[in-house]
N, C-alpha and C positions, 0 to 999 in steps of 0.2 A: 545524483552525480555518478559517473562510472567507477569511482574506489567501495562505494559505499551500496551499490546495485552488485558491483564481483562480491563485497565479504558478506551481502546478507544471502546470496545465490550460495556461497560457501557455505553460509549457516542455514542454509536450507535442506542443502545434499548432506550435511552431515545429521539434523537433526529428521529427516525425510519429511519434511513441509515441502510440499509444492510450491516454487516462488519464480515469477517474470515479472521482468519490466513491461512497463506502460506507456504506450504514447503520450505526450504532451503536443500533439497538434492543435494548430492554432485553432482550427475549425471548432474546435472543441470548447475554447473559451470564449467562440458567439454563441453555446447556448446558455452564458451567463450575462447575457444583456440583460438588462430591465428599463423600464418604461422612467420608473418613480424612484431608483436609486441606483449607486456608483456601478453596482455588482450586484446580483443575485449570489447568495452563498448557496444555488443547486437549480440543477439544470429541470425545466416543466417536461422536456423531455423522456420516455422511459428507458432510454439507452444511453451508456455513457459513462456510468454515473462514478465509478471511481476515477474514470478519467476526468471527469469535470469538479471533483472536489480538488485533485491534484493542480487544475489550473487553477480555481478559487486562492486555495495556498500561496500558490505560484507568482500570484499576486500582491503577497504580504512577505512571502518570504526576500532577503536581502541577501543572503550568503549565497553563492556557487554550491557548496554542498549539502544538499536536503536530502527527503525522503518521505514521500506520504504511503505510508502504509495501511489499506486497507483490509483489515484485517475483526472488523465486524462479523461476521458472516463464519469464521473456521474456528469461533472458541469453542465449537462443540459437534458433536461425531454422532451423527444417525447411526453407523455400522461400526461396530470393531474394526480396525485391521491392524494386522504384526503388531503394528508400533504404537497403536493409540487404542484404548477401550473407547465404547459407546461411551455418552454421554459429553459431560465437561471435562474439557479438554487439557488447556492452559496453554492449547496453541496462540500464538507461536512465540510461546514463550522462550520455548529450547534455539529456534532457530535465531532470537533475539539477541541471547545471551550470547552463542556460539558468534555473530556476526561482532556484536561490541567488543569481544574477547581478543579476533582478527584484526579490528580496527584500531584497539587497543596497543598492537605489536608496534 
């Protein structure tokens, strides 16, 4: 949702995570057809792919305000920089906090 996309964007500029919204286009949840059941939970495709978990969800979820965070991928750092050493990270853990903390107000 758009309250919940602005305060983790906030908890991202404050805690310098990189963070954007994703499309949810429809085209995206044909490549969760399946032949043999309701839904494929992941798309055979090699492109996509956070965007097609978020429509999988999207699926199950019932409330106006969500948030599929994909966030696999950033808990750990090939390179140093400023604000993060090499290694494990505990991204984005700061940007998490920082965004509940906003939402919390």
């Amino acid at each position: 949702s758009s309250g919940i996309n602005a305060e983790y964007g906030a908890g991202g500029r404050t805690s310098g995570d990189r963070v954007w919204r994703m499309p949810l286009f429809a085209e995206y949840g044909d490549l969760l057809k399946s032949a043999t059941a309701d839904v494929n939970n992941i798309s055979a495709e090699p492109y996509g792919g956070s965007i097609t978990a978020a429509k999988f969800l999207e699926k199950f979820v019932k409330c106006e305000s969500w948030a599929h965070l994909d966030i696999a991928g950033v808990m750990s750092a090939t390179n140093a920089a400023s604000y993060l050493p090499k290694g494990m990270s505990g991204r984005p853990t700061r940007t998490l906090i920082e965004a509940l903390r906003l939402l919390s107000r």
